[in-house]
MOPAC internal coordinates of N, CA, C and O (Angstrom, degrees):
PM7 1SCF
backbone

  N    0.0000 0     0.00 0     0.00 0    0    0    0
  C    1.4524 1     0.00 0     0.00 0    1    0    0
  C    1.5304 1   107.44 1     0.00 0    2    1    0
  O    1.2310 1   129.34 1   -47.05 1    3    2    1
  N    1.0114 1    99.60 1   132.95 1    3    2    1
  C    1.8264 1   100.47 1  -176.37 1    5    3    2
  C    1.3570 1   102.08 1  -108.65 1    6    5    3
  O    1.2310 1   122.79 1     6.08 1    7    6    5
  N    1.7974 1   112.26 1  -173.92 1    7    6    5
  C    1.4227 1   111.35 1  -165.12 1    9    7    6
  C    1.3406 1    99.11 1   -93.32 1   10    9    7
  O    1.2310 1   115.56 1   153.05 1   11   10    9
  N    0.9512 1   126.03 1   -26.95 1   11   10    9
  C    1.6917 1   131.84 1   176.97 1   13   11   10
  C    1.9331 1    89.72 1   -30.10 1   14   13   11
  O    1.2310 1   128.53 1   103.54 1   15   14   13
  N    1.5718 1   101.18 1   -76.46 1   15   14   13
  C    1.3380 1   124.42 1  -159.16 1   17   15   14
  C    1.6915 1   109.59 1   -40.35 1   18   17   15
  O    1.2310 1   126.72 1   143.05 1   19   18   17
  N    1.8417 1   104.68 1   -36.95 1   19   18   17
  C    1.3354 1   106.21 1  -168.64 1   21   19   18
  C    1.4532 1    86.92 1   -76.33 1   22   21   19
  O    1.2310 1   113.85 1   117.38 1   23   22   21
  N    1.2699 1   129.23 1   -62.62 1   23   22   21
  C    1.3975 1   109.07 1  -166.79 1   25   23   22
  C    1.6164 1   130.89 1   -55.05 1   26   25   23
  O    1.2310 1   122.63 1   176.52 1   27   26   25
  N    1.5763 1   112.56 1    -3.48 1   27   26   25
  C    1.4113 1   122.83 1   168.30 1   29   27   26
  C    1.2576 1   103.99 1   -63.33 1   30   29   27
  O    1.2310 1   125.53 1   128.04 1   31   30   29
  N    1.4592 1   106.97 1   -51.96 1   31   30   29
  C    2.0112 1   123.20 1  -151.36 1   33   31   30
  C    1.5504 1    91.26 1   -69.90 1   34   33   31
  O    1.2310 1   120.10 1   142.38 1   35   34   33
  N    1.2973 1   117.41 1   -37.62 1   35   34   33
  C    2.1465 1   122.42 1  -175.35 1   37   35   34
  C    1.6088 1    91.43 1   -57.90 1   38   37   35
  O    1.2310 1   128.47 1   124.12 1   39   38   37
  N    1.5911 1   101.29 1   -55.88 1   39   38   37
  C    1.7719 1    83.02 1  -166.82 1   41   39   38
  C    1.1478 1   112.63 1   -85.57 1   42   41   39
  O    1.2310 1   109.78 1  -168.79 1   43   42   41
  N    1.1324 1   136.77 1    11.21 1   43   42   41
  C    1.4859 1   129.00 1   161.68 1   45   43   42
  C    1.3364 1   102.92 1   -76.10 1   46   45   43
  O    1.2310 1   113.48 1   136.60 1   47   46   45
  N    1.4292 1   129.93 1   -43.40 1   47   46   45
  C    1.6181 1   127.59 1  -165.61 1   49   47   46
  C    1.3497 1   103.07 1   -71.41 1   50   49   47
  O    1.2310 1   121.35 1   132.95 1   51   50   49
  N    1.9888 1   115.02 1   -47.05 1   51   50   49
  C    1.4409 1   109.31 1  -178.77 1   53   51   50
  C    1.4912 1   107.48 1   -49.50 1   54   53   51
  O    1.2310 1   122.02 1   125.29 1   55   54   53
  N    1.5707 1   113.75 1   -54.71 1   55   54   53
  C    1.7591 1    98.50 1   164.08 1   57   55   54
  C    1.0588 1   142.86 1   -15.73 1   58   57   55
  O    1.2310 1   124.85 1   113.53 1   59   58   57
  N    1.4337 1   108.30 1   -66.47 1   59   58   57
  C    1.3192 1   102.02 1   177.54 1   61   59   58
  C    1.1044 1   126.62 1   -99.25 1   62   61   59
  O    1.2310 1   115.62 1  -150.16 1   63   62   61
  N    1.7320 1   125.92 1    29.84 1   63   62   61
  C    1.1378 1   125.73 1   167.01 1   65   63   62
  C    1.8667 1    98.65 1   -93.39 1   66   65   63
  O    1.2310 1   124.42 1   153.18 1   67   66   65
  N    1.4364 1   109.13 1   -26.82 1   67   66   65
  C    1.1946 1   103.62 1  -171.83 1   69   67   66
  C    1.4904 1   119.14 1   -71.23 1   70   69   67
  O    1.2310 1   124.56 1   152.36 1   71   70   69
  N    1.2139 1   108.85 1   -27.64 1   71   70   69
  C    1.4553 1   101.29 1   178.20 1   73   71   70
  C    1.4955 1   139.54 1   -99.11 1   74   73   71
  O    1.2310 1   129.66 1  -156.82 1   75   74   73
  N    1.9358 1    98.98 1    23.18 1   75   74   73
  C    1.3607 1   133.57 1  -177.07 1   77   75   74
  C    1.6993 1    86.86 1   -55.99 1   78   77   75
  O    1.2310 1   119.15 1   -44.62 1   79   78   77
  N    1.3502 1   119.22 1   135.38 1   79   78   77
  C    1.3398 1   116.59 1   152.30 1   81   79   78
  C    1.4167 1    99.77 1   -93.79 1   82   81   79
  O    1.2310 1   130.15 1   -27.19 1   83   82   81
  N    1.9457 1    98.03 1   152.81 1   83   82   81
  C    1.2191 1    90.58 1  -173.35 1   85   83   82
  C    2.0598 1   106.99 1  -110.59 1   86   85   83
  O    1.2310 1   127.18 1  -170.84 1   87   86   85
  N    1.4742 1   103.79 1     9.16 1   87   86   85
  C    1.9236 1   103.07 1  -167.73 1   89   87   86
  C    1.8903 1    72.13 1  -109.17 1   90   89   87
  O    1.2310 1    95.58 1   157.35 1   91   90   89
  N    1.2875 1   160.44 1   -22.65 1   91   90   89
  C    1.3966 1   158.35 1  -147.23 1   93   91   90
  C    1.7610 1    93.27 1  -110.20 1   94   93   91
  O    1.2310 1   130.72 1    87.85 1   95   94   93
  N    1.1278 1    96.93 1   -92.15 1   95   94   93
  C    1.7224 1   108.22 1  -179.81 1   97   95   94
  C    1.3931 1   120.73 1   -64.80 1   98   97   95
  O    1.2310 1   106.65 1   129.70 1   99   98   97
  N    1.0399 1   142.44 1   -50.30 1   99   98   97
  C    1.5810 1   156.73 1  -153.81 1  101   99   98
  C    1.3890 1    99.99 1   -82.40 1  102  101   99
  O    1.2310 1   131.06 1   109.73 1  103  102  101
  N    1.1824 1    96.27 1   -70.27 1  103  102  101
  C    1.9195 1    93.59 1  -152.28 1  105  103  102
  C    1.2794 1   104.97 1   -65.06 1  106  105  103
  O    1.2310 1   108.50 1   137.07 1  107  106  105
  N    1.6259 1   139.11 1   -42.93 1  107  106  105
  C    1.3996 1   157.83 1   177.71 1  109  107  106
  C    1.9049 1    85.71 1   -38.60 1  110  109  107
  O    1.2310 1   115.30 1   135.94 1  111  110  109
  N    0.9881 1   126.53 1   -44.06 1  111  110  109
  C    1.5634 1   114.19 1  -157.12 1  113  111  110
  C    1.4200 1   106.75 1  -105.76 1  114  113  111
  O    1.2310 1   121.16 1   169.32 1  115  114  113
  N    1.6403 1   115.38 1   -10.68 1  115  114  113
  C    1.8147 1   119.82 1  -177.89 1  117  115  114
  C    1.2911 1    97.90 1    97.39 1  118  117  115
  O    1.2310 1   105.46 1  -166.13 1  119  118  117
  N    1.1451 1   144.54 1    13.87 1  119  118  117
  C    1.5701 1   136.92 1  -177.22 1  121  119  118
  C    1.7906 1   106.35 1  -100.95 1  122  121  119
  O    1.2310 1   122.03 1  -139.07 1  123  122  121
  N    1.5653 1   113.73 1    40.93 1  123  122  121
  C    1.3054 1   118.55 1   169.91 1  125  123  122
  C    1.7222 1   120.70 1   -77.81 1  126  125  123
  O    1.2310 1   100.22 1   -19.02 1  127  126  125
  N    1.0574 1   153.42 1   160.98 1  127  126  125
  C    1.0662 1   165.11 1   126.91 1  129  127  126
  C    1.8359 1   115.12 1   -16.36 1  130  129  127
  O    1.2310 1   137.10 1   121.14 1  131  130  129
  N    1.6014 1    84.48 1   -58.86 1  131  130  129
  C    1.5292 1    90.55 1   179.19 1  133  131  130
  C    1.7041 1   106.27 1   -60.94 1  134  133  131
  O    1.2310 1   131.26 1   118.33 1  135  134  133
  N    1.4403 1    95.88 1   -61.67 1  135  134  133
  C    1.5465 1    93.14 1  -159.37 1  137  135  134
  C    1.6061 1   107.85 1   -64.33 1  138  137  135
  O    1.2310 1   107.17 1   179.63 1  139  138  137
  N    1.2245 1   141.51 1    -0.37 1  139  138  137
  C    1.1734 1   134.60 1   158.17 1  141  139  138
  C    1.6750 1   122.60 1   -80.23 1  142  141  139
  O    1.2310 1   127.32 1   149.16 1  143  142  141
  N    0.9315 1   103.51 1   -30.84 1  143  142  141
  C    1.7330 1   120.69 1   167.45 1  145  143  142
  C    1.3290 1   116.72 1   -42.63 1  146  145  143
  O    1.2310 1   129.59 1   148.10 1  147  146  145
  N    1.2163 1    99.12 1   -31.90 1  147  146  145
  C    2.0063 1   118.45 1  -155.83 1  149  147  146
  C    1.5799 1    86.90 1   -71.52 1  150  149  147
  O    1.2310 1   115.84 1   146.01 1  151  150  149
  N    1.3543 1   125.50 1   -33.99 1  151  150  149
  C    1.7185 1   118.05 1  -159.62 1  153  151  150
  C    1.3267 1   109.90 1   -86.43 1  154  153  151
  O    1.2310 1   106.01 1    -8.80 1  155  154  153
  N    0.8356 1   143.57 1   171.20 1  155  154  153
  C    1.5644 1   155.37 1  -170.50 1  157  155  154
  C    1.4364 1   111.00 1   -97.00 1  158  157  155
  O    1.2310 1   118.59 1   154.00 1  159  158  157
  N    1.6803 1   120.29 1   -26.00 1  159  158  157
  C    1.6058 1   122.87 1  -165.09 1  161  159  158
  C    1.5649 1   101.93 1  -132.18 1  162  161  159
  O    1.2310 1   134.54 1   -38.12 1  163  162  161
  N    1.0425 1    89.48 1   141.88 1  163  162  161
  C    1.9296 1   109.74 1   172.41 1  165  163  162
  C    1.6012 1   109.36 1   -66.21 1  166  165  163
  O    1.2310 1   125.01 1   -91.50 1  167  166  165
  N    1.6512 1   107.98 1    88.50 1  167  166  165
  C    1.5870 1    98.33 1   177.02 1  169  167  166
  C    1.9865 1   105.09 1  -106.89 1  170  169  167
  O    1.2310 1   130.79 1    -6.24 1  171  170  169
  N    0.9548 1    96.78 1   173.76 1  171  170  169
  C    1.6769 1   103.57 1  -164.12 1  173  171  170
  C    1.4806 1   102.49 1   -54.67 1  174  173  171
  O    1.2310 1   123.85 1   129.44 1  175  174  173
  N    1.2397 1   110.21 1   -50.56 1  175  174  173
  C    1.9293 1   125.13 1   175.68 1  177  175  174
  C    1.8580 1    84.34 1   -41.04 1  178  177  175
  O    1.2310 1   116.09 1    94.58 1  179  178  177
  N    1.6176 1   125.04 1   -85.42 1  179  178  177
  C    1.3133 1   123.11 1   166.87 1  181  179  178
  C    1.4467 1   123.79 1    -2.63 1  182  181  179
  O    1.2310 1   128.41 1    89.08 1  183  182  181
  N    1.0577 1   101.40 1   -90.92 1  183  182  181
  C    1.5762 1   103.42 1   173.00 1  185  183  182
  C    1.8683 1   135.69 1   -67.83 1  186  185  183
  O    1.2310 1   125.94 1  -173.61 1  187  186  185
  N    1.4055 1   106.20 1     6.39 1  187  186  185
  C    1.2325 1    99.79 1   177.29 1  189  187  186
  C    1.5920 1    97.92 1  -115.78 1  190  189  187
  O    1.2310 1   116.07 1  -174.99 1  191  190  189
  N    1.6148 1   125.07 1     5.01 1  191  190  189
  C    1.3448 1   110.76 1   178.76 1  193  191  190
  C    2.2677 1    77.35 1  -107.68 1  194  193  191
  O    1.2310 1   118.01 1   132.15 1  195  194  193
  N    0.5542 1   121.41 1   -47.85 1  195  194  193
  C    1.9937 1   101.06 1   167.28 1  197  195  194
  C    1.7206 1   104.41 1   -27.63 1  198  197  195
  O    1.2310 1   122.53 1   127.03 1  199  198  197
  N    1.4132 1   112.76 1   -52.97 1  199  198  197
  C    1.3601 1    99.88 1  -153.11 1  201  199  198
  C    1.9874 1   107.29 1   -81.24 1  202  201  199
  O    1.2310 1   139.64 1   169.58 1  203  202  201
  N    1.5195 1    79.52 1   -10.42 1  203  202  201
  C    1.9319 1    88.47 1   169.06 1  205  203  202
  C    1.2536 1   125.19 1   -68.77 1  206  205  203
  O    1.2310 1   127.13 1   129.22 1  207  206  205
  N    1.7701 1   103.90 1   -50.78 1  207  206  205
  C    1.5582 1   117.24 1   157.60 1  209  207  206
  C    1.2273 1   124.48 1   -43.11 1  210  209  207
  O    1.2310 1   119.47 1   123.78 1  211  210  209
  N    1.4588 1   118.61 1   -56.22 1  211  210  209
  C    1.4016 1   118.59 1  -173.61 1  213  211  210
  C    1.9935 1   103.99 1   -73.00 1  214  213  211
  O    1.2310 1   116.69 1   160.17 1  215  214  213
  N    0.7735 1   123.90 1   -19.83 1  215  214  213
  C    1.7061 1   103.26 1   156.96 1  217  215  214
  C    0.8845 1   129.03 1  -106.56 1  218  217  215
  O    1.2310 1   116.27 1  -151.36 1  219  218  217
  N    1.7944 1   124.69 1    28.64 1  219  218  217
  C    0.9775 1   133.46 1   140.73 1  221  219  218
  C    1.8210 1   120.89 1   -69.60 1  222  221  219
  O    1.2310 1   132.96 1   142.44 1  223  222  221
  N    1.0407 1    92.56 1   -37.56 1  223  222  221
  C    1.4987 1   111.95 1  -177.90 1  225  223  222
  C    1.5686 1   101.15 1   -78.08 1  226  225  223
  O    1.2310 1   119.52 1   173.39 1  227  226  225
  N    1.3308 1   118.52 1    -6.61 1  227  226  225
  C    1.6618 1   107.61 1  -174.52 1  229  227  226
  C    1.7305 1   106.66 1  -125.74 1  230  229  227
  O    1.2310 1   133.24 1  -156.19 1  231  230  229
  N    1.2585 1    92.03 1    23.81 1  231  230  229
  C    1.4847 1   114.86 1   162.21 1  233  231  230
  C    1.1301 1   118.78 1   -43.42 1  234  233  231
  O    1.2310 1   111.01 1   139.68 1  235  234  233
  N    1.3644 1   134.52 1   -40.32 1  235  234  233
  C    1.3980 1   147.07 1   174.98 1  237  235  234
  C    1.2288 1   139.88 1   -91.52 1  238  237  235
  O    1.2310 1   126.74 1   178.35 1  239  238  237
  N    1.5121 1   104.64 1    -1.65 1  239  238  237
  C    1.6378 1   122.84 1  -173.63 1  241  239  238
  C    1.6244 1    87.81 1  -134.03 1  242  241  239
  O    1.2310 1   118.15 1  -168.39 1  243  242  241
  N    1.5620 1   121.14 1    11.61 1  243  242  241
  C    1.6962 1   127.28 1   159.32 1  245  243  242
  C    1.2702 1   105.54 1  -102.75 1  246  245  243
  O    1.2310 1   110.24 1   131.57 1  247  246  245
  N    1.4891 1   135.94 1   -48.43 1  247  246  245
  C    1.2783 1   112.55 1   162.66 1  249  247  246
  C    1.3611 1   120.79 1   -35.88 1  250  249  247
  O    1.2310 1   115.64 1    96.53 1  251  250  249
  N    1.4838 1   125.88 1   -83.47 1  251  250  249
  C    1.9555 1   128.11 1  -169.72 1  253  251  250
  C    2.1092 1    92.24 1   -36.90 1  254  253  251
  O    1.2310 1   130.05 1   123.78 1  255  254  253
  N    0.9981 1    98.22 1   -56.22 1  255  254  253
  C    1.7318 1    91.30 1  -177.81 1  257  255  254
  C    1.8854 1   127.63 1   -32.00 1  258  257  255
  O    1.2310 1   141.24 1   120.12 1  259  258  257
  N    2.0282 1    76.38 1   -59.88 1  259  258  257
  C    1.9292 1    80.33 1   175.69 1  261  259  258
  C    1.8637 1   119.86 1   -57.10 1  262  261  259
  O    1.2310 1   132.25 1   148.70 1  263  262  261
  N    1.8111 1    93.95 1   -31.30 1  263  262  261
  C    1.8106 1    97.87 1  -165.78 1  265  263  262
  C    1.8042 1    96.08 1   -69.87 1  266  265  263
  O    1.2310 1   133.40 1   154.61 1  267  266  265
  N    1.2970 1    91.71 1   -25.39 1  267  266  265
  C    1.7392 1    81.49 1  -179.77 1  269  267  266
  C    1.2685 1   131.88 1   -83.35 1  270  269  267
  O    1.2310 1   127.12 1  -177.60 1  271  270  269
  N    1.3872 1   103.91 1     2.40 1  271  270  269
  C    1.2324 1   111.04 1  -155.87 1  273  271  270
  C    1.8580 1    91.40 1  -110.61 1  274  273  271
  O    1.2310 1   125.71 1   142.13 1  275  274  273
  N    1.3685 1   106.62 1   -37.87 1  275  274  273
  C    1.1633 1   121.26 1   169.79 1  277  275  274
  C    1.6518 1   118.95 1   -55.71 1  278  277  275
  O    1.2310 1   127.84 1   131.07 1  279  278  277
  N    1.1190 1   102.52 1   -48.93 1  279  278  277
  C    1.5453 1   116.33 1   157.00 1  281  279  278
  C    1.7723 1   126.54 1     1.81 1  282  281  279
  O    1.2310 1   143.41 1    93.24 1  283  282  281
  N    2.0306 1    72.13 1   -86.76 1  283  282  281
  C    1.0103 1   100.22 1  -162.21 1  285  283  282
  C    2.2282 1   114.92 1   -84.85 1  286  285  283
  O    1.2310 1   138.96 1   158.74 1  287  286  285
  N    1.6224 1    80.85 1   -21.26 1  287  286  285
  C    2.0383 1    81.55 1   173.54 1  289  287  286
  C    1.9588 1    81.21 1   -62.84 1  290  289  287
  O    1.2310 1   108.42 1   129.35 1  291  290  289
  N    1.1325 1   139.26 1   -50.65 1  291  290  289
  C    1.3144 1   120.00 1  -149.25 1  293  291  290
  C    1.3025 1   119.82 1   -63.38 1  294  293  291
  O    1.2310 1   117.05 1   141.50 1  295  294  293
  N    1.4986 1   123.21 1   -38.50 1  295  294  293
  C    1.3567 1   124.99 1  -174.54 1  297  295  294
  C    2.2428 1    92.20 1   -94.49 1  298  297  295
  O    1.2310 1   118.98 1  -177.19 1  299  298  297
  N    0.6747 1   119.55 1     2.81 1  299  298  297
  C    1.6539 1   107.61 1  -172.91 1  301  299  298
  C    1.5645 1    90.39 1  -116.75 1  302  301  299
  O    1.2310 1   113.40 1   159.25 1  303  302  301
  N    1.0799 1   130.09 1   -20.75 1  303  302  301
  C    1.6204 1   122.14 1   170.68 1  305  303  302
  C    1.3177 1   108.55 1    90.74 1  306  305  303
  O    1.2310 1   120.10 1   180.00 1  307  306  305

């Protein structure tokens, strides 16, 4: 496995963290922002709905990523 590959497999995951809805998917299960806020300590539930948010927010610097990434599977095969 080369590093090319790991950095495919990152932006596939940032993918699909980004397009988690969060009033459809999220809130129905407790994986809100708010309702994790409410606690005083950083628990994993905590920090893995942050790391949902934050590639939501990087929604836009994941597009130029995919076209480049797309790019380059095209001319490298």
């Amino acid at each position: 496995m080369g590093f090319w590959v790991l950095l495919e497999g990152l932006l596939l995951f940032a993918n699909a963290l980004a397009i988690l809805n969060e009033d459809r998917f999220l809130a129905p299960r407790g994986w809100t922002l708010v309702e994790v806020q409410g606690g005083g300590r950083k628990t994993l539930k905590a920090q893995i709905v942050g790391l949902i948010h934050a590639c939501q927010y990087m929604r836009l610097l994941l597009i130029p990523l995919n076209i480049i990434t797309i790019i380059v599977k095209l001319f490298s095969g």
